[in-house]
N, CA, C and O atoms as a Maestro MAE file, in Angstrom:
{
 s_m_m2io_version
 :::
 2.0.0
}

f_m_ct {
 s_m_title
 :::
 protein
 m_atom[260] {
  # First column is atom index #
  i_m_mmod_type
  r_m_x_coord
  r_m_y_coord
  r_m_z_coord
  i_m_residue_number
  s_m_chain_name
  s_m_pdb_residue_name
  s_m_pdb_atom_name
  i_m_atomic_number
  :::
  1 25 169.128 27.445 12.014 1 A "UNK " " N  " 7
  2 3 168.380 27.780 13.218 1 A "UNK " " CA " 6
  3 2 167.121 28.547 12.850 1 A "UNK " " C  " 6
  4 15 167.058 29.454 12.019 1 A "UNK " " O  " 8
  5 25 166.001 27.995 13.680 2 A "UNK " " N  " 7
  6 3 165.222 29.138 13.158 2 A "UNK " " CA " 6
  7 2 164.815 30.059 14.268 2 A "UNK " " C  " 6
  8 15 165.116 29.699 15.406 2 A "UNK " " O  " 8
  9 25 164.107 31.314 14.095 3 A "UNK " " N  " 7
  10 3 164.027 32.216 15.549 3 A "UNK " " CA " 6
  11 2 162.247 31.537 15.661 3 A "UNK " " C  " 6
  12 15 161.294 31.068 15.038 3 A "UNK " " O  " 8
  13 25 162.871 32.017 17.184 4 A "UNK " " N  " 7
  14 3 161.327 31.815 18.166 4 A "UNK " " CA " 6
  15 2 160.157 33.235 17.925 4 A "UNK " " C  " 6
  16 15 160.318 34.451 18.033 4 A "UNK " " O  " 8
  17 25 159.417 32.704 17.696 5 A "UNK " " N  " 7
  18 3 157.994 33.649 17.674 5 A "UNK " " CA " 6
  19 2 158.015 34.251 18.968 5 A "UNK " " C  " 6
  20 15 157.875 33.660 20.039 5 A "UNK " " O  " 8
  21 25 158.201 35.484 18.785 6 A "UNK " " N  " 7
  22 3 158.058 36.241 20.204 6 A "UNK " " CA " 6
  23 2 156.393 36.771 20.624 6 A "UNK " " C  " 6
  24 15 155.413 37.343 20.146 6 A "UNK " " O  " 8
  25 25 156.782 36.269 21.580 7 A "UNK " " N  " 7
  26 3 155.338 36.098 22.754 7 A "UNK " " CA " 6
  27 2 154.333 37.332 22.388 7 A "UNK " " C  " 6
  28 15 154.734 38.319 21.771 7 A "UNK " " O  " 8
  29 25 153.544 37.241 22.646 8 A "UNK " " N  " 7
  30 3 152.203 38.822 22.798 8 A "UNK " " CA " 6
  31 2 152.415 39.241 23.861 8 A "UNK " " C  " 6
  32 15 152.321 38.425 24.778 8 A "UNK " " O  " 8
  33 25 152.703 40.348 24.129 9 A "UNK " " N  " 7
  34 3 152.209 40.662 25.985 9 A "UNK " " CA " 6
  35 2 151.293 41.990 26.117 9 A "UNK " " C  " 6
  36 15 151.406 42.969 25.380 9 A "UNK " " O  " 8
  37 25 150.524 41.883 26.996 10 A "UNK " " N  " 7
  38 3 149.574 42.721 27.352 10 A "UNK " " CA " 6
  39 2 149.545 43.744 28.436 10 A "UNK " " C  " 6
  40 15 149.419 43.367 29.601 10 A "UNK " " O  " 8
  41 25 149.632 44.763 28.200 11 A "UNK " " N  " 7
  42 3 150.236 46.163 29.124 11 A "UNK " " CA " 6
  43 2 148.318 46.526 29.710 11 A "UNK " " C  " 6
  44 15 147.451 47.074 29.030 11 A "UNK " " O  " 8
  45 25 148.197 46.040 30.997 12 A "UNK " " N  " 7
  46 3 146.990 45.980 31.425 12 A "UNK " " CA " 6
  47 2 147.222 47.226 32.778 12 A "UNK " " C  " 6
  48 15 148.116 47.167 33.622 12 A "UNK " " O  " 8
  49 25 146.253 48.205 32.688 13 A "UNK " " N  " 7
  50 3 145.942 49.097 33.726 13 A "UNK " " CA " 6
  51 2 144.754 49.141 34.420 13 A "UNK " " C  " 6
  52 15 143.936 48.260 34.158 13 A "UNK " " O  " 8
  53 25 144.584 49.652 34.928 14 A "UNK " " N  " 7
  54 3 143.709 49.771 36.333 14 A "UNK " " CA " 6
  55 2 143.648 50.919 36.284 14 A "UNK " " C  " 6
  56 15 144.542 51.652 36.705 14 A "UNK " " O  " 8
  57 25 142.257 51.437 35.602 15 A "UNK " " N  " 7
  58 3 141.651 53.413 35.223 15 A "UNK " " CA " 6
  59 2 140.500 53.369 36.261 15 A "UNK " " C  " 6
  60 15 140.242 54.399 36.885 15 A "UNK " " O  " 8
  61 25 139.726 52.119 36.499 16 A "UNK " " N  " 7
  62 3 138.517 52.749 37.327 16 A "UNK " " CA " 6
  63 2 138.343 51.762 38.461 16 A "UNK " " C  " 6
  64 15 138.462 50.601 38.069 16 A "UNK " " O  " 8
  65 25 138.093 51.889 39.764 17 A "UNK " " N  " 7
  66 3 138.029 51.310 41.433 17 A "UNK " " CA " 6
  67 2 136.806 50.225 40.976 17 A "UNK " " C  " 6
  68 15 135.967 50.246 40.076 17 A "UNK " " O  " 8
  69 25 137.006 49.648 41.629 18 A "UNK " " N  " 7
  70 3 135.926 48.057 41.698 18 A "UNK " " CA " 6
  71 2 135.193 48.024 42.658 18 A "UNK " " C  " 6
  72 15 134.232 47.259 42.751 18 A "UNK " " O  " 8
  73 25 135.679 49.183 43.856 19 A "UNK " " N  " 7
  74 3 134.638 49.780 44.356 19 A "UNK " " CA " 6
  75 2 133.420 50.136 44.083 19 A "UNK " " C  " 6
  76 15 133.267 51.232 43.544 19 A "UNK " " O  " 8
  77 25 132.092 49.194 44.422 20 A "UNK " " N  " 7
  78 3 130.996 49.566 43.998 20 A "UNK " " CA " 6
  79 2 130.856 48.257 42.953 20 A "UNK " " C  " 6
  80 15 129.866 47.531 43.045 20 A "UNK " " O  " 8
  81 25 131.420 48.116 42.414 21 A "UNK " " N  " 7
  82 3 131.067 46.479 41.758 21 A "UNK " " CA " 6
  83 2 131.093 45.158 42.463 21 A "UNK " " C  " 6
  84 15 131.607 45.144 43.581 21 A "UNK " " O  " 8
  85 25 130.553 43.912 41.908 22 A "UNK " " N  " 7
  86 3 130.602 42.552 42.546 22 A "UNK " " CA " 6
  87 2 132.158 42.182 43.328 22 A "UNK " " C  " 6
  88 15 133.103 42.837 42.890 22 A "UNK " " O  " 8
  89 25 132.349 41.562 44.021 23 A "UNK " " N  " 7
  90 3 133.061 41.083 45.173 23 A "UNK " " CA " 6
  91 2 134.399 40.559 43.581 23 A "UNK " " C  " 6
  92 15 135.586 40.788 43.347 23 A "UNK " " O  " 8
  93 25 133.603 40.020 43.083 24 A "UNK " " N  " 7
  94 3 134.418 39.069 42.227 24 A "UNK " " CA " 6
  95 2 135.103 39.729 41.014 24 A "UNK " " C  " 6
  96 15 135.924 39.203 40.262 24 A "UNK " " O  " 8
  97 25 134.610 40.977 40.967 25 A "UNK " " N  " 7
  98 3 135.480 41.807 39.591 25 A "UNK " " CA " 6
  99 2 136.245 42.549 40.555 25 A "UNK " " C  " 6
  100 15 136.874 43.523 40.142 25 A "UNK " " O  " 8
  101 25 136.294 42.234 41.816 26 A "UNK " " N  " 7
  102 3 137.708 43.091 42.693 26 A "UNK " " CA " 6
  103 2 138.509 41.908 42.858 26 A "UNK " " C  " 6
  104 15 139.729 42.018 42.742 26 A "UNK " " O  " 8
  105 25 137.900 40.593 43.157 27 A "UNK " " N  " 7
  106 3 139.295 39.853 43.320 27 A "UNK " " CA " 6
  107 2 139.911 39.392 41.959 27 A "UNK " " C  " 6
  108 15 140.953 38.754 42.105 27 A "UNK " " O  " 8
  109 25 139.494 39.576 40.640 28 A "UNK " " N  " 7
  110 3 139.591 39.409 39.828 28 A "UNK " " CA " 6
  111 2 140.492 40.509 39.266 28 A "UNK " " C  " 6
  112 15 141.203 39.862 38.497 28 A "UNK " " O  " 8
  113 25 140.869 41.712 39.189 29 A "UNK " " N  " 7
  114 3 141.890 42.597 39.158 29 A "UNK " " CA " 6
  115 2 143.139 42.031 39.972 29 A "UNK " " C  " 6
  116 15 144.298 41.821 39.613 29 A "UNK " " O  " 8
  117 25 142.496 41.858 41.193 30 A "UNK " " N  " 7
  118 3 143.774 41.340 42.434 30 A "UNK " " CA " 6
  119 2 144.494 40.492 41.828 30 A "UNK " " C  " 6
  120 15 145.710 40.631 41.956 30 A "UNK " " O  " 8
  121 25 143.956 39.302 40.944 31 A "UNK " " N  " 7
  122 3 144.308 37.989 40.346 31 A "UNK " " CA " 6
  123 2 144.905 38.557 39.326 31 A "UNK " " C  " 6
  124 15 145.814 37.782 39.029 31 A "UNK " " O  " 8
  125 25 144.929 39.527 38.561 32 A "UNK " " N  " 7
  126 3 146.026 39.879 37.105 32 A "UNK " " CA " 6
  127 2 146.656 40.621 38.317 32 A "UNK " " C  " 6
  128 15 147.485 41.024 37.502 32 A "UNK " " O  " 8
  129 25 147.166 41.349 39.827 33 A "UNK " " N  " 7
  130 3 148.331 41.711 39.499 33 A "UNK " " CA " 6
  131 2 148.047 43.177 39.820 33 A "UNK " " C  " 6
  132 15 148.994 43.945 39.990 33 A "UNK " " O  " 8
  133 25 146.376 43.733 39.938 34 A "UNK " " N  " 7
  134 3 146.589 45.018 39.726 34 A "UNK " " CA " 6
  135 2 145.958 45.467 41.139 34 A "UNK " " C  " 6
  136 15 144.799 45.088 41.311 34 A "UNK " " O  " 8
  137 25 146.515 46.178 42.122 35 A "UNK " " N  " 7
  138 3 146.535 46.199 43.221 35 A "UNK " " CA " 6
  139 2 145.840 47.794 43.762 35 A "UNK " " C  " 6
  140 15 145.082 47.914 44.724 35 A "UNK " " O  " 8
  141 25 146.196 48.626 43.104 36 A "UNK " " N  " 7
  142 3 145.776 50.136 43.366 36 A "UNK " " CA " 6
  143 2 146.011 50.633 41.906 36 A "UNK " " C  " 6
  144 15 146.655 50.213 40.944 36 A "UNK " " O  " 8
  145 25 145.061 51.913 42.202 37 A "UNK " " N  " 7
  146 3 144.547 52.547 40.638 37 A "UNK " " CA " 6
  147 2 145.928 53.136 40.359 37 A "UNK " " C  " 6
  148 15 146.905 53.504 41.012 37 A "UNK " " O  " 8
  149 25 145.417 53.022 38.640 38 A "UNK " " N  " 7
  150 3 146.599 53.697 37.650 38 A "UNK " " CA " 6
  151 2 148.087 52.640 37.561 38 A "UNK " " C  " 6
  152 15 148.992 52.785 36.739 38 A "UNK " " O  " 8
  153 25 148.008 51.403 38.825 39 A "UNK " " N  " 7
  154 3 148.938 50.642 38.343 39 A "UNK " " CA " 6
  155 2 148.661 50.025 37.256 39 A "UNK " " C  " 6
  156 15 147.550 49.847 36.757 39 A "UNK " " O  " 8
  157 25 149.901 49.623 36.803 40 A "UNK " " N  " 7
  158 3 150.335 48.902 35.032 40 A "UNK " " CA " 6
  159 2 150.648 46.865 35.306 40 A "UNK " " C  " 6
  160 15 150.943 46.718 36.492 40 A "UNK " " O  " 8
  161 25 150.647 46.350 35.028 41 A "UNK " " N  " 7
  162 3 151.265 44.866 34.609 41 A "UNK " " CA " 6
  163 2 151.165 44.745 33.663 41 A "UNK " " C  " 6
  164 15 150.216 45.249 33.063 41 A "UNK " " O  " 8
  165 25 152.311 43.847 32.919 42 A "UNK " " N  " 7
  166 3 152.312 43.193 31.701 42 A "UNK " " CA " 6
  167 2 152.639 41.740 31.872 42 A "UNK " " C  " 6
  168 15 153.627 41.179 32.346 42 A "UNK " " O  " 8
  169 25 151.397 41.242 31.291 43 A "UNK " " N  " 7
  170 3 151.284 39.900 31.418 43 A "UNK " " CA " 6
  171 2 151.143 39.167 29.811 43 A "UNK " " C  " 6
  172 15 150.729 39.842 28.869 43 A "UNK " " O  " 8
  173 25 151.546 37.693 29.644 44 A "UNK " " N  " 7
  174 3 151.645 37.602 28.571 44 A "UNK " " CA " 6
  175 2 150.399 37.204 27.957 44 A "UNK " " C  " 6
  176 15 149.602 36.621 28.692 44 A "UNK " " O  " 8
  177 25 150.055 37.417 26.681 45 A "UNK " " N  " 7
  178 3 148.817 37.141 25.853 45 A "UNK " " CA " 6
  179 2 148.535 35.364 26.327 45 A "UNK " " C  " 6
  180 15 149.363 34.453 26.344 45 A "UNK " " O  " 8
  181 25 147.020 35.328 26.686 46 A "UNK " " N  " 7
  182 3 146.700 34.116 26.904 46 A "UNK " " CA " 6
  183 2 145.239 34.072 27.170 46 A "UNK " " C  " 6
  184 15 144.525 35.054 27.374 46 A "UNK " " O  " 8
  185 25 144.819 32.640 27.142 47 A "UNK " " N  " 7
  186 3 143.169 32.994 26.770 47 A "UNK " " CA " 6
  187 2 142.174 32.922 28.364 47 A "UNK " " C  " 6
  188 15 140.985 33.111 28.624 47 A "UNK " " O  " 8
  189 25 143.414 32.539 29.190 48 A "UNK " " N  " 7
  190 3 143.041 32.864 30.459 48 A "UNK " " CA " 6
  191 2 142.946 34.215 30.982 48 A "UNK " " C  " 6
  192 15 142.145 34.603 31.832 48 A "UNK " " O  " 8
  193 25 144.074 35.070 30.238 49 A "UNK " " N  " 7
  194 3 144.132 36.325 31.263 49 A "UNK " " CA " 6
  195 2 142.715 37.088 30.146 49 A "UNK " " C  " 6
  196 15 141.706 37.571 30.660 49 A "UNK " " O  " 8
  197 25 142.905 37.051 28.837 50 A "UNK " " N  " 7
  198 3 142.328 37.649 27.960 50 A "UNK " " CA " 6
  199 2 140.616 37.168 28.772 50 A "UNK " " C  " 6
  200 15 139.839 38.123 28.785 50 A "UNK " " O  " 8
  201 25 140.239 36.295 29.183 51 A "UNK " " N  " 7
  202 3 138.760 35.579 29.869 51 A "UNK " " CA " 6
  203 2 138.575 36.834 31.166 51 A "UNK " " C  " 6
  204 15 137.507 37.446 31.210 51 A "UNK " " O  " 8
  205 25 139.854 37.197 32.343 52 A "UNK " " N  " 7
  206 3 140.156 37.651 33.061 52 A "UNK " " CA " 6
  207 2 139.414 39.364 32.730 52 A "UNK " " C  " 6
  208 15 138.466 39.958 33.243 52 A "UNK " " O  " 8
  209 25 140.485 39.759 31.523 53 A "UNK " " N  " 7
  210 3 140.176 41.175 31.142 53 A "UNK " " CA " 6
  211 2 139.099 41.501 30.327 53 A "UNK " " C  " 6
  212 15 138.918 42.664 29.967 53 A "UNK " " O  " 8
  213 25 138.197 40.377 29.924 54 A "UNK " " N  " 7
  214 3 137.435 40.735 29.528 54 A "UNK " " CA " 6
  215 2 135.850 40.639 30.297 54 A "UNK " " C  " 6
  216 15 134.679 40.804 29.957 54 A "UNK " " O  " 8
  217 25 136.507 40.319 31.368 55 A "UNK " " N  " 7
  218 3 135.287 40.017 32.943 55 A "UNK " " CA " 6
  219 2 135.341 41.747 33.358 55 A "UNK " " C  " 6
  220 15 134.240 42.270 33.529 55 A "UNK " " O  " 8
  221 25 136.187 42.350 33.470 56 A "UNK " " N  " 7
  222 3 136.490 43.826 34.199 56 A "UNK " " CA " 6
  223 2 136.988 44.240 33.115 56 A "UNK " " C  " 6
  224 15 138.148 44.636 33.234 56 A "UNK " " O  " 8
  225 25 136.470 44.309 31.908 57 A "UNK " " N  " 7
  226 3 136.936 45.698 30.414 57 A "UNK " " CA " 6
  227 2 136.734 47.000 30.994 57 A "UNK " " C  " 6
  228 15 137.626 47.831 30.828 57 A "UNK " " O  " 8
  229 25 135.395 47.404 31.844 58 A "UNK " " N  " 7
  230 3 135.001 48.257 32.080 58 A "UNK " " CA " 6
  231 2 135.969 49.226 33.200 58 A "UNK " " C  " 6
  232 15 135.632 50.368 33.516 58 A "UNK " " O  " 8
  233 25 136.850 48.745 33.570 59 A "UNK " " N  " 7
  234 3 137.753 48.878 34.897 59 A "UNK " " CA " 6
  235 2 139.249 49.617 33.995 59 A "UNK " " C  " 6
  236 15 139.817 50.693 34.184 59 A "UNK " " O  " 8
  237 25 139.481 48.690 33.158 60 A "UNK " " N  " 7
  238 3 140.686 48.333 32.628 60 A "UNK " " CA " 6
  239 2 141.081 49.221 31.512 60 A "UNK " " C  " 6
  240 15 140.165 49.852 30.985 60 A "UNK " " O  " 8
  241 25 142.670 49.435 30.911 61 A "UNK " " N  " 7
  242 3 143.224 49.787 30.000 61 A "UNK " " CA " 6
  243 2 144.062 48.701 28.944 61 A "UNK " " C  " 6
  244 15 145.269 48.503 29.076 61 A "UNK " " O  " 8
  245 25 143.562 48.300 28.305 62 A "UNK " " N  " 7
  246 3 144.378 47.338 27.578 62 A "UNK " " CA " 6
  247 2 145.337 47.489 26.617 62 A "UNK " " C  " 6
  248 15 144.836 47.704 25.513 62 A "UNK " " O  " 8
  249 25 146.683 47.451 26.627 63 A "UNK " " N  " 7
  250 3 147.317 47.728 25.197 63 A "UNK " " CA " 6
  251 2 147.911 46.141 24.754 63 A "UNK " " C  " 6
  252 15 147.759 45.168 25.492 63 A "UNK " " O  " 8
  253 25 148.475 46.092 23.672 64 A "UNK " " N  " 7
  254 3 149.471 44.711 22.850 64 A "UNK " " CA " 6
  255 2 150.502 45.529 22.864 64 A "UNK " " C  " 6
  256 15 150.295 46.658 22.419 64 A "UNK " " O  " 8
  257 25 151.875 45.199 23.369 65 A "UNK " " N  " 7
  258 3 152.869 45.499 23.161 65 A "UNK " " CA " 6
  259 2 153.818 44.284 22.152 65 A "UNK " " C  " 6
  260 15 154.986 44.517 21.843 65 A "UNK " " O  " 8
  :::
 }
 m_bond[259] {
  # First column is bond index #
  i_m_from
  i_m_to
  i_m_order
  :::
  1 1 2 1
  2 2 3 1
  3 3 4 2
  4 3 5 1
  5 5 6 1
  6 6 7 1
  7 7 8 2
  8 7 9 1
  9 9 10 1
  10 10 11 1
  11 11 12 2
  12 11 13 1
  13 13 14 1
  14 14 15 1
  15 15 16 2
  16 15 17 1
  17 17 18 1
  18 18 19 1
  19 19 20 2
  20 19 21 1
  21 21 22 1
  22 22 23 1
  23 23 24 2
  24 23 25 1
  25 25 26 1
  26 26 27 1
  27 27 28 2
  28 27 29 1
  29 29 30 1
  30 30 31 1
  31 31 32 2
  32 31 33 1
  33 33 34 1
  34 34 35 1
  35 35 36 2
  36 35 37 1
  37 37 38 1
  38 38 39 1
  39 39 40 2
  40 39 41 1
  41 41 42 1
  42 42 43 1
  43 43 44 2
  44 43 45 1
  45 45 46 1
  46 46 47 1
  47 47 48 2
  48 47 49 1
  49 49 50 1
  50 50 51 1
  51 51 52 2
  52 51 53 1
  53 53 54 1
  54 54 55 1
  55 55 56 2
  56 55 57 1
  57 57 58 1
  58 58 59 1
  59 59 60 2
  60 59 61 1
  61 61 62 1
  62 62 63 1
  63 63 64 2
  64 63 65 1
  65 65 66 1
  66 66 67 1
  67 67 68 2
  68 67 69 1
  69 69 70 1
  70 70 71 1
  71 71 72 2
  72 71 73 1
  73 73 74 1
  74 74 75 1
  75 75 76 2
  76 75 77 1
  77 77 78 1
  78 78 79 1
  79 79 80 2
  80 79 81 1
  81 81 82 1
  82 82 83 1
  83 83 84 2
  84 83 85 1
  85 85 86 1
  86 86 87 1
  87 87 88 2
  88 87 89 1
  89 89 90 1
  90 90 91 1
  91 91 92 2
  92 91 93 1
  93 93 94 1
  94 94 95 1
  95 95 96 2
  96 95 97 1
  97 97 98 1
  98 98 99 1
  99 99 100 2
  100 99 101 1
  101 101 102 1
  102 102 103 1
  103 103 104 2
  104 103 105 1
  105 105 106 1
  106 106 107 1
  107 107 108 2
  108 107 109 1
  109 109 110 1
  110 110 111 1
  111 111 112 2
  112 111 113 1
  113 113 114 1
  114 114 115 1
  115 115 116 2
  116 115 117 1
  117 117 118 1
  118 118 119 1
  119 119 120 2
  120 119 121 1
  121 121 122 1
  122 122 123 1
  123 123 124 2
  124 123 125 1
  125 125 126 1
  126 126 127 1
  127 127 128 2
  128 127 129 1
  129 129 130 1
  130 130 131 1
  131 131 132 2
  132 131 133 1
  133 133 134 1
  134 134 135 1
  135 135 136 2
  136 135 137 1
  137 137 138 1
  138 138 139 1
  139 139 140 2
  140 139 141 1
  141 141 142 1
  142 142 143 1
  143 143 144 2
  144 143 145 1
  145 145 146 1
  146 146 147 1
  147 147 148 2
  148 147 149 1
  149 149 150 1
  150 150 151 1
  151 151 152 2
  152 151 153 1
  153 153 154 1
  154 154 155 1
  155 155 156 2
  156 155 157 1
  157 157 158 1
  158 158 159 1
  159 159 160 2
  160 159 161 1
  161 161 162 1
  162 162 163 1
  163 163 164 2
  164 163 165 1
  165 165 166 1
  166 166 167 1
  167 167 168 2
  168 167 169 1
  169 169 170 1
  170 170 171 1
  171 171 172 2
  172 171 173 1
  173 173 174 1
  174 174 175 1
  175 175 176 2
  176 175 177 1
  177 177 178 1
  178 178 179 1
  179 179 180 2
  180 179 181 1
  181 181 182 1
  182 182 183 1
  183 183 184 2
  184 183 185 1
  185 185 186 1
  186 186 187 1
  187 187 188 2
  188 187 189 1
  189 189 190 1
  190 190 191 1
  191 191 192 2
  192 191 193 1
  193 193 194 1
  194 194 195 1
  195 195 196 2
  196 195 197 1
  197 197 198 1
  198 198 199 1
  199 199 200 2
  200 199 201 1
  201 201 202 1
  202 202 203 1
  203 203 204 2
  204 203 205 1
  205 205 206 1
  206 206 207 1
  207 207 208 2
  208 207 209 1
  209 209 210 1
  210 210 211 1
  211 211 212 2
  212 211 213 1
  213 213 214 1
  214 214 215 1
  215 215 216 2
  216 215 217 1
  217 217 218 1
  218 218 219 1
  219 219 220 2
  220 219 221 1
  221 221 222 1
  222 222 223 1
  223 223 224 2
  224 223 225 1
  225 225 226 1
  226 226 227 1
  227 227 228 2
  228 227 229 1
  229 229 230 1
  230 230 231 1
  231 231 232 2
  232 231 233 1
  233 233 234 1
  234 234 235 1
  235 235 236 2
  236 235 237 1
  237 237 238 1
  238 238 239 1
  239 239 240 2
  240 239 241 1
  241 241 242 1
  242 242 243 1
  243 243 244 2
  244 243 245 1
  245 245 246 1
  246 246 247 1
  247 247 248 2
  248 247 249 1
  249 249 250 1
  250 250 251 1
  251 251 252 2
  252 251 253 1
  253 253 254 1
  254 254 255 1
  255 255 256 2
  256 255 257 1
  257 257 258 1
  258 258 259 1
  259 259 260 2
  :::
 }
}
């Protein structure tokens, strides 16, 4: 047997309001998941969400778990 490559996942926060930025880097938080400040999601590594977090870096906390 061999083992499965375990996934990347990405521990994504929400440090600064989108308040005051484009329409589209607020629905774009909404779209990963992150709803009000200081909430957390972990979503898995992918080159969609990674496109996502790197539209709102400036907003965001990123870790690799």
């Amino acid at each position: 047997m061999t083992k499965a490559k375990k996934e990347k996942v990405l521990r994504i926060t929400l440090v600064r309001s989108p308040i005051g930025y484009e329409k589209s880097q607020g629905d774009t938080a909404r779209a990963l998941g992150l709803r009000k400040m200081h909430s957390t999601v972990e979503l898995q590594d992918s080159s969609t969400v990674r496109g996502m977090v790197f539209k709102i870096r400036h907003l965001l906390k990123v870790e690799e778990v």
